[in-house]
VEXDREN-2710 file (C-alpha; in Angstrom, 1 decimal):
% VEXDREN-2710
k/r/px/py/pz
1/UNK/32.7/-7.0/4.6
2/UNK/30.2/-9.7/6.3
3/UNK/26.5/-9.6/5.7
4/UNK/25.8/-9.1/9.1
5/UNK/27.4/-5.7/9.5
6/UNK/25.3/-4.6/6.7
7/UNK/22.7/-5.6/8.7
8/UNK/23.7/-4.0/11.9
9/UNK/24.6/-1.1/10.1
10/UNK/20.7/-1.0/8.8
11/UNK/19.1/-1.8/12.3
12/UNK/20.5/1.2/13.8
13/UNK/19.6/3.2/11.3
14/UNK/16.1/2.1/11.8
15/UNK/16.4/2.0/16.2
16/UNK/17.6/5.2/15.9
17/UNK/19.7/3.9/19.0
18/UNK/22.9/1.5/19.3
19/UNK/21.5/-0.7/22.1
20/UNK/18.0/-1.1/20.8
21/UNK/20.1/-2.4/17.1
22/UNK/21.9/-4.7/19.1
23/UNK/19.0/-6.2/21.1
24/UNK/17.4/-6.2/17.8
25/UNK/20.1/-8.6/16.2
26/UNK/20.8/-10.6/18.9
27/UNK/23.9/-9.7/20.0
28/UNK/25.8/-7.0/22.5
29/UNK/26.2/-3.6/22.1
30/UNK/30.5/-3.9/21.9
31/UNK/30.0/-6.7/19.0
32/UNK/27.6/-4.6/17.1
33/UNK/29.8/-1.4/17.7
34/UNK/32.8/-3.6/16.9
35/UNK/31.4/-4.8/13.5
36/UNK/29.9/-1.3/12.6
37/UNK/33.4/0.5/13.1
38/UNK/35.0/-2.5/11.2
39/UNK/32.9/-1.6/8.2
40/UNK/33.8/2.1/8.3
41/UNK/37.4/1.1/8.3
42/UNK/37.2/-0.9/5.1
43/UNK/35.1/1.8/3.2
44/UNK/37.5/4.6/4.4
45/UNK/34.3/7.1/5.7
46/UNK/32.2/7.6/8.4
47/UNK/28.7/6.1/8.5
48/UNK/27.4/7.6/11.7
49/UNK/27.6/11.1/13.6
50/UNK/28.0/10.1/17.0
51/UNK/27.4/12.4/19.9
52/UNK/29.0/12.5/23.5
53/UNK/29.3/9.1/24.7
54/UNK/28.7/7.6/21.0
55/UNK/25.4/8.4/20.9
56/UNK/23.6/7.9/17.7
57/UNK/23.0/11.6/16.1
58/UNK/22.3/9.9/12.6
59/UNK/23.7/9.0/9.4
60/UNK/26.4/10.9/7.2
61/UNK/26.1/11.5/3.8
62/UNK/27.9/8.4/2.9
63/UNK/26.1/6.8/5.3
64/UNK/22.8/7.2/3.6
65/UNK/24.4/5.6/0.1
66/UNK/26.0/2.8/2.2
67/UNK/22.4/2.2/3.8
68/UNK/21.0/1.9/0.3
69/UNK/23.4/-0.3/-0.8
70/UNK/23.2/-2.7/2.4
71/UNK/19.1/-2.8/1.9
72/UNK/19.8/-3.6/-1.7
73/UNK/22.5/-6.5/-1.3
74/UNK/20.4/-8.1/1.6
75/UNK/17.2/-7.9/0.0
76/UNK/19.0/-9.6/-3.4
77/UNK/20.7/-12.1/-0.9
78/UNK/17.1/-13.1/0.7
79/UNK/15.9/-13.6/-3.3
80/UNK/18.4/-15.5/-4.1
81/UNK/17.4/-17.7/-1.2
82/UNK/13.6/-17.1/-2.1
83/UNK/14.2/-18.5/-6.0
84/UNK/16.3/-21.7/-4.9
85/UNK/13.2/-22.7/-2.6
86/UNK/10.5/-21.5/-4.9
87/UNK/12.6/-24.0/-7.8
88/UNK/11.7/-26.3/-5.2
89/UNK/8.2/-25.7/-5.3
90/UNK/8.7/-24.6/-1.6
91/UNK/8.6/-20.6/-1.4
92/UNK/8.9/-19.3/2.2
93/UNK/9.5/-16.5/4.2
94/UNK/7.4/-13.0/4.4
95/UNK/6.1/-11.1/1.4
96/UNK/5.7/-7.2/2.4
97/UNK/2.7/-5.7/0.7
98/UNK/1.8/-2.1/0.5
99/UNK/-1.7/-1.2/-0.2
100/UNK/-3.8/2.0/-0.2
101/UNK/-6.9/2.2/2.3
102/UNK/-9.5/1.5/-0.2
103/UNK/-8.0/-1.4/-1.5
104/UNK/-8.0/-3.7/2.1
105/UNK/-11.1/-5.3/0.8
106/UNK/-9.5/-6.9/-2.0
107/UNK/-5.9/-7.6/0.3
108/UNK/-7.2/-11.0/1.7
109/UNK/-8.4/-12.4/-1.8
110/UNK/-4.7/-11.7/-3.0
111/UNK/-2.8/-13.5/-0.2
112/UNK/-5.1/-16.4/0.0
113/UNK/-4.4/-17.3/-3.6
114/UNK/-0.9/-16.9/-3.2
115/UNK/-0.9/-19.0/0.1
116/UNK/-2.9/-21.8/-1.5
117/UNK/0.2/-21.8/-3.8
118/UNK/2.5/-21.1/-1.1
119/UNK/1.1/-22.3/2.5
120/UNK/4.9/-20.7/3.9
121/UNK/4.7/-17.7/2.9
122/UNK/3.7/-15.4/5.5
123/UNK/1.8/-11.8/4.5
124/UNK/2.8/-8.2/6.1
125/UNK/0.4/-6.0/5.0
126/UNK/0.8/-2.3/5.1
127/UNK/-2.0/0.3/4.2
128/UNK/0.3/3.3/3.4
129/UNK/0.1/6.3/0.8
130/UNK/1.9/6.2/-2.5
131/UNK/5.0/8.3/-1.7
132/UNK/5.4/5.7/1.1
133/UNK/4.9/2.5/-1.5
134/UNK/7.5/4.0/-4.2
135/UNK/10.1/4.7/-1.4
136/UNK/9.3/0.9/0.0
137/UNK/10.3/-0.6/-3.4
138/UNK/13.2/1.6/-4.5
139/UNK/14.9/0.9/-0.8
140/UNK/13.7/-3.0/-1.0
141/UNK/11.9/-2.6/2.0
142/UNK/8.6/-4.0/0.0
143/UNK/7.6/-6.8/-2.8
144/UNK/5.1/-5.4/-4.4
145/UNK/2.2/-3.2/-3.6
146/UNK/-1.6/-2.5/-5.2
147/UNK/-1.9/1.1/-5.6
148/UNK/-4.0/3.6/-8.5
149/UNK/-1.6/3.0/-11.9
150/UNK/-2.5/7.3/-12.8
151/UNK/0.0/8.8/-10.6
152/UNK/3.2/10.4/-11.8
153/UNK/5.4/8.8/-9.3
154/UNK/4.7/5.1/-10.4
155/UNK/6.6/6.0/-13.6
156/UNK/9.6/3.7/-13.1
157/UNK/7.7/0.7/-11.7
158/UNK/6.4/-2.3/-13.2
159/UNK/2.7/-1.9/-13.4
160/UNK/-0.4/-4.9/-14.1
161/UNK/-3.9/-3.3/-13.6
162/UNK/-6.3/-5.4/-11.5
163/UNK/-9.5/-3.9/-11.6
164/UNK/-11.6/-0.2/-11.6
165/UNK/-12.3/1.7/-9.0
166/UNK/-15.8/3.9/-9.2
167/UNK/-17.4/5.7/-6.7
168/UNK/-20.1/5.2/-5.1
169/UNK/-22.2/7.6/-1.9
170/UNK/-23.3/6.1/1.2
171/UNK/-26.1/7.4/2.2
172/UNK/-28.9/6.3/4.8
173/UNK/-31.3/3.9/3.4
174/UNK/-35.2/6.4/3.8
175/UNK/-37.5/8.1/2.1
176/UNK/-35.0/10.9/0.8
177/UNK/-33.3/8.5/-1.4
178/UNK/-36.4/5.6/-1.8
179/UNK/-36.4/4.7/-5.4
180/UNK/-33.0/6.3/-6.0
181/UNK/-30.4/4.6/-7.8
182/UNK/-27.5/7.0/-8.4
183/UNK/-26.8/10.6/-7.5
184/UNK/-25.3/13.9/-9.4
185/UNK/-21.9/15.1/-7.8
186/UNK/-23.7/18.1/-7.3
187/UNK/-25.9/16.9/-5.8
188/UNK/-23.9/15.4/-3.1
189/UNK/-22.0/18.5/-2.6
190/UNK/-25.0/19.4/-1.2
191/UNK/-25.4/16.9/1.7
192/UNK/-23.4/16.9/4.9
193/UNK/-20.9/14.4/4.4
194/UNK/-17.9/12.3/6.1
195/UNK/-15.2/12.7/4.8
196/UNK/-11.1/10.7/4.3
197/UNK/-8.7/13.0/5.6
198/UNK/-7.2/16.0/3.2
199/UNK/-4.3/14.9/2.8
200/UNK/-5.1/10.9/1.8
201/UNK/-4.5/9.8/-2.3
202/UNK/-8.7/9.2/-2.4
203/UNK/-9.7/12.6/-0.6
204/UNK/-7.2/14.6/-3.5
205/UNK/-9.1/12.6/-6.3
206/UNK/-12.7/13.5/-4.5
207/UNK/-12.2/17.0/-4.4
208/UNK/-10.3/17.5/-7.5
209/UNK/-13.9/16.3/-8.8
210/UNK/-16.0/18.5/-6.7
211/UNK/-13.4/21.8/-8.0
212/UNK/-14.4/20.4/-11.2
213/UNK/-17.8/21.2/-11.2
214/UNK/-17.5/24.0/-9.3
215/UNK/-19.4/22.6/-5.9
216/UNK/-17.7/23.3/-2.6
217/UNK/-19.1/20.7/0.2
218/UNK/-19.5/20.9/3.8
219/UNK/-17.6/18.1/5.5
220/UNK/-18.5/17.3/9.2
221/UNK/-16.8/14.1/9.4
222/UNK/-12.7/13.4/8.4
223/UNK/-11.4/10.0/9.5
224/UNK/-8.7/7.9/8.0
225/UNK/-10.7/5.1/8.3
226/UNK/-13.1/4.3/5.0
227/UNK/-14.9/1.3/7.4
228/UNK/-15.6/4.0/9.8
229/UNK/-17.1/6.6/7.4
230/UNK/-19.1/3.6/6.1
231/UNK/-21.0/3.8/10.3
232/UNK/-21.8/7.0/9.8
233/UNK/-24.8/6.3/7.0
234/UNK/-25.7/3.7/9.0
235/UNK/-26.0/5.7/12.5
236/UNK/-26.5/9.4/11.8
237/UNK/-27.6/11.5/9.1
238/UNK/-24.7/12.0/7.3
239/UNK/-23.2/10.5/4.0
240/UNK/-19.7/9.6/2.5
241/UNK/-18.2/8.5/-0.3
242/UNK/-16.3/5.1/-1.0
243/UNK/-15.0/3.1/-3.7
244/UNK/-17.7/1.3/-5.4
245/UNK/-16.2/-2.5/-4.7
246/UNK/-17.4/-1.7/-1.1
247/UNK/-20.7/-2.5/-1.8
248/UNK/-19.8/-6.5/-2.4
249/UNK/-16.5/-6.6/-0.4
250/UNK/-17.6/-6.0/2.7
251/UNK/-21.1/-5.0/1.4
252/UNK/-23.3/-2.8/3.1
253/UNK/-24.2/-1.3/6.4
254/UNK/-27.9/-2.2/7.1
255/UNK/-29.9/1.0/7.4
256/UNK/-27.5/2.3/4.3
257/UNK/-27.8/2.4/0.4
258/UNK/-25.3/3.1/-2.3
259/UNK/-25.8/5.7/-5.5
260/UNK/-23.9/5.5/-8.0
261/UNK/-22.2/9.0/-8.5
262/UNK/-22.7/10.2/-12.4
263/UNK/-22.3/13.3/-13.8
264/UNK/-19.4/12.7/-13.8
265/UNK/-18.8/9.2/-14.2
266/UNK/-15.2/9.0/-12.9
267/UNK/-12.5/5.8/-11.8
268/UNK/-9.2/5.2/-11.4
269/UNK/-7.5/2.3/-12.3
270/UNK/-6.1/-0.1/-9.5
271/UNK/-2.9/-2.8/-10.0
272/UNK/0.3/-4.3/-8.9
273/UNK/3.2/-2.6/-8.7
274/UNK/6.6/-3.9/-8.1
275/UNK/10.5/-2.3/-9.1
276/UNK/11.9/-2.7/-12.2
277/UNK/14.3/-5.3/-12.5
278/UNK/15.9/-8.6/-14.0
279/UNK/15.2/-10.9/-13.1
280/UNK/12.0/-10.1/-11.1
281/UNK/12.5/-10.7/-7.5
282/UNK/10.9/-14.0/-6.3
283/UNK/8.2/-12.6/-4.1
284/UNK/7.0/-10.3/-6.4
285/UNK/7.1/-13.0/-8.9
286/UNK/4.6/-14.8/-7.0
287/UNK/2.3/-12.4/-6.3
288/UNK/2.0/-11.3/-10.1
289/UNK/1.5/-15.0/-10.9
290/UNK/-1.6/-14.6/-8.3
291/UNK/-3.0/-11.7/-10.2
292/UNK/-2.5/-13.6/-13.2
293/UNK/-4.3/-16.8/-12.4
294/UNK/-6.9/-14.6/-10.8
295/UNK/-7.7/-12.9/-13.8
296/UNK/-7.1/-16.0/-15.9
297/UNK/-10.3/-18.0/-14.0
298/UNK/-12.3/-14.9/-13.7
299/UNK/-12.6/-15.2/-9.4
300/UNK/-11.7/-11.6/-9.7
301/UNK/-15.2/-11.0/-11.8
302/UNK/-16.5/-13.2/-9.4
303/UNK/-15.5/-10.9/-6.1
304/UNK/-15.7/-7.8/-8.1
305/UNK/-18.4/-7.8/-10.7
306/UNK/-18.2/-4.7/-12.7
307/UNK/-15.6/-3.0/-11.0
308/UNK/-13.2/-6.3/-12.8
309/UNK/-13.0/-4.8/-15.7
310/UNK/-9.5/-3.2/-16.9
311/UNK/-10.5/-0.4/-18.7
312/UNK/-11.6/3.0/-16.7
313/UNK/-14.4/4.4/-18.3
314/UNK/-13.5/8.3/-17.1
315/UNK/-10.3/8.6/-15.9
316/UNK/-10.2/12.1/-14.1
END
């Protein structure tokens, strides 16, 4: 078995399509074929149900274990490459990031520091939920990822919190809200509001609050885009909510103001998150040094203010 029908095999899993793996790695359809059906042979199953004219029709059930294996041995290949240049003081290559929506204000602070340390390393950022960020690291198809540490599914993960995230509500900046500094959930349930969409991590947590108190609010806005609910303060009459670091990174709309949401006071704790295992793969190594010396000469305060601290004060 060579390394590079592991990573055929894995590129037409992905394609979906024998030609598209083959332009994908550089080489012609036959070799790729060639080198697929020579793996088969040596593990004695059948990796791929081929239709008429060997067209792809997916993986067996072999298949899928042999895939998981071949992401694991390349991905532990590329870190053993990673740790000989980064004991050279000369890290390189991509580091693949997951992040949830609300935390792409903090995303650039991260990979600058780790940059400055290692100016080779290239960033692939990914803004995806959290079922989609545990998959990523179980199949080594991420490094690490900054996600909330209070959900079920980040049991077996390596966890190191980073800051709090409050909420906040955007609301436009006139006479209805002069001299206001913060707002009652029940309150807001009150106003016409934009919203995340239902089915996004931050949306769940907002109306898990709302069901809470026993408020059910009209939403006239849903958008997957927390910058774009942030316009709609700023241009219209609605409001929206959004975590509280979005007041200093980016900061504010002009024409919009930010309440502080009480009663309740609720956050949710945000950190790194990267799979279990010894020793800790190179790239994630890195970018949990990053968080580290963040922390370690308070630039995270700094950026963050408040919202730095470690400890939630409500977690719902």
């Amino acid at each position: 078995m060579f390394l590079r029908q592991f990573k055929y095999l894995l590129a037409v899993a992905e394609k979906e399509h024998f030609g598209r793996a083959a332009q994908s790695c550089h080489v012609t359809q036959p070799s790729l074929s060639s080198g697929i059906k020579q793996l088969e042979y040596e593990l004695g199953v059948p990796i791929f149900l081929r239709g008429r004219g060997q067209r792809y029709c997916g993986l067996t059930p072999e298949g899928h274990r042999i895939a998981r294996w071949a992401r694991s041995i390349i991905s532990h290949c590329n870190a053993m490459r990673d740790e000989i240049d980064l004991m050279h003081n000369n890290l390189k290559g991509n580091i693949r990031l997951g992040a949830m929506p609300s935390m792409s204000p903090v995303m650039p602070l991260l990979v600058m520091h780790m940059r400055e340390r290692h100016p080779d390393v290239r960033a692939d950022l990914r803004f995806i939920g959290i079922e989609a960020m545990t998959l990523g690291l179980s199949n080594f198809s991420l490094d690490a990822a900054v996600s909330y540490l209070n959900d079920d599914a980040l049991g077996h993960l390596n966890k190191m919190p980073i800051y709090v995230e409050k909420l906040s509500l955007l609301v436009p900046d006139n006479d209805r809200f002069k001299d206001r500094s913060s707002i009652t959930w029940r309150e807001a349930a009150e106003l016409p509001l934009a919203m995340l969409r239902p089915s996004m991590h931050e949306r769940i947590f907002i109306d898990e609050t709302f069901k809470k108190i026993g408020c059910d609010p009209v939403i006239s806005v849903e958008s997957e885009s927390i910058v774009h609910l942030m316009f709609q303060p700023q241009y219209s009459d609605l409001a929206t909510i959004i975590p509280g670091h979005f007041t200093r990174m980016p900061g504010l709309h002009p024409g919009t103001k930010a309440l502080d949401l009480i009663d309740p006071v609720v956050s949710q704790e945000v950190g790194l998150i990267w799979a279990d295992g010894n020793p800790i793969m190179p790239m994630a190594s890195a970018m949990v040094e990053t968080v580290k010396n963040l922390k370690k000469s308070g630039e995270l305060e700094h950026y963050l203010g408040e919202f730095a601290m470690v400890e939630p004060e409500m977690a719902m």
